[in-house]
C-alpha positions as CSV (number, residue, x, y, z in Angstrom):
1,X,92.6,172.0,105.1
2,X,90.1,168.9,104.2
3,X,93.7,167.9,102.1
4,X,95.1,167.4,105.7
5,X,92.0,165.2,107.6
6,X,92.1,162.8,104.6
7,X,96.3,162.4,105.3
8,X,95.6,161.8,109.0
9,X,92.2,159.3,108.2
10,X,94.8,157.4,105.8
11,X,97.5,156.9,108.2
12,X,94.9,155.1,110.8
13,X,94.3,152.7,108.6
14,X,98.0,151.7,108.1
15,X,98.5,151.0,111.4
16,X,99.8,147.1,111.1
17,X,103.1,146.6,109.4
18,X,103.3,145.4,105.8
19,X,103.4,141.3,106.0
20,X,107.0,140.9,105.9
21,X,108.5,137.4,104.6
22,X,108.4,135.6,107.0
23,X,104.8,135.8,107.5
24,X,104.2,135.2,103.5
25,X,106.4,132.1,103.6
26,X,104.9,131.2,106.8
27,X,100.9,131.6,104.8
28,X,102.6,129.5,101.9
29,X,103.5,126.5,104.2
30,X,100.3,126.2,105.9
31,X,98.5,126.4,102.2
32,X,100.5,123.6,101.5
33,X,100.4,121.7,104.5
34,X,96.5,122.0,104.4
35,X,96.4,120.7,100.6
36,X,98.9,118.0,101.4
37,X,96.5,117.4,104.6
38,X,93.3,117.7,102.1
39,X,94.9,115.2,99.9
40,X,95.7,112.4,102.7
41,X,92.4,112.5,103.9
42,X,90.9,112.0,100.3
43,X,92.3,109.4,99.9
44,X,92.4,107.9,103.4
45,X,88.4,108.0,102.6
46,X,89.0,106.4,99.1
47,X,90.9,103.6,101.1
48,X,88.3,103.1,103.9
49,X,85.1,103.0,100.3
50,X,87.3,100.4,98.7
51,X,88.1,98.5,102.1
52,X,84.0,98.6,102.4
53,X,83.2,97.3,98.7
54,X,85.7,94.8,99.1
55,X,84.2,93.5,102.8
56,X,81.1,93.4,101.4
57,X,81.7,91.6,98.5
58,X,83.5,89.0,100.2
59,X,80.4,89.0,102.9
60,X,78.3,88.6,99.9
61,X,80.3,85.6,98.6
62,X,80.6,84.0,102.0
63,X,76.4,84.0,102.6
64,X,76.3,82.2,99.1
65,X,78.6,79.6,100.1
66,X,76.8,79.3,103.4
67,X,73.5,78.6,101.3
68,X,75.2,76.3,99.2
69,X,76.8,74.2,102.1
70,X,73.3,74.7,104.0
71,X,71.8,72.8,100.9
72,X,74.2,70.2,100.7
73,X,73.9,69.8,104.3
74,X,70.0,68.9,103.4
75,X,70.3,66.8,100.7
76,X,72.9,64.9,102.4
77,X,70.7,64.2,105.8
78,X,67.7,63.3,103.2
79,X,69.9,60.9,101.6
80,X,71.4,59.8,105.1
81,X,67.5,58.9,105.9
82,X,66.5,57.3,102.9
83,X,69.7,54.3,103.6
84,X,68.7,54.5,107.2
85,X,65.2,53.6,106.1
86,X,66.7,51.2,103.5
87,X,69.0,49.4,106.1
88,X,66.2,49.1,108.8
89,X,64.0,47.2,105.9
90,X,66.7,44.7,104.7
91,X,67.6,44.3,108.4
92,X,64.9,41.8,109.1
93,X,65.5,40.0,105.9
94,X,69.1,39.9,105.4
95,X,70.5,36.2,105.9
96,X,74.2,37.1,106.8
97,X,73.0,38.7,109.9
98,X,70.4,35.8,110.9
99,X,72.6,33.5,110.7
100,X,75.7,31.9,112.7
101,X,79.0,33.4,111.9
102,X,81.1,31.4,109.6
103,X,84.8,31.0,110.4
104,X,87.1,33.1,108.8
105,X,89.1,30.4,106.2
106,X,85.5,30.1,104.6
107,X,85.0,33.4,104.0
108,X,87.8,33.9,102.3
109,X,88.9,30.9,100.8
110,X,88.1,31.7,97.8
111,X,89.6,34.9,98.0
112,X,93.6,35.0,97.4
113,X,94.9,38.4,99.6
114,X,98.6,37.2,99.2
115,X,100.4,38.9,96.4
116,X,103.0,36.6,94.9
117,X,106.3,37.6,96.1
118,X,107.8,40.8,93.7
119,X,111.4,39.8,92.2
120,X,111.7,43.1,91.2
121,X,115.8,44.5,91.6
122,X,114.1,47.4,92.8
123,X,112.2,45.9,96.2
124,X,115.1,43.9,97.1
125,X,117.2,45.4,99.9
């Protein structure tokens, strides 16, 4: 009679119905969808490292420009100081602004701004 118990102690553990299908076509989708899920995020993470490296290079790049301009901002307000200083010296001494203003024919009499008139077919109208 032990042949018996054992039947009965078998048949409580096959109480749920074999997976049918359904269900196993139903297990195969989510599989997929969560590889197809694992996938996008990969490389939505990939995207979001590269967008970083590339941000920071270009921060990188700006910040040397920004040194170099910061430099050249330098040098030129030295130089813009040393003709200040040069200008304030000659001031005193220059003899165009001591004295009177000549009239315009003499300064440029001897200066011809009139171009000869162009007979060129091409300027004619």
């Amino acid at each position: 009679m032990p042949h018996s118990s054992d039947s009965s102690d078998s048949s409580s553990f096959s109480q749920s119905p074999p997976p049918s299908k359904q269900d196993s076509s139903d297990d195969m989708r989510k599989v997929q969808r969560r590889e197809k899920n694992r996938i996008a995020a990969q490389k939505s993470r990939l995207r979001q490292t590269q967008k970083a490296d590339t941000l920071h290079l270009e921060s990188e790049d700006l910040e040397r420009q920004n040194a170099a301009l910061r430099r050249e901002i330098k040098q030129l307000t030295e130089e813009m100081k040393h003709f200040t200083s040069m200008l304030s010296s000659h001031e005193p001494l220059c003899s165009i602004l001591t004295s009177p203003p000549a009239p315009p024919e003499v300064l440029y009499a001897t200066h011809s701004f009139h171009q000869p008139h162009i007979s060129s077919p091409r300027f004619q109208h």
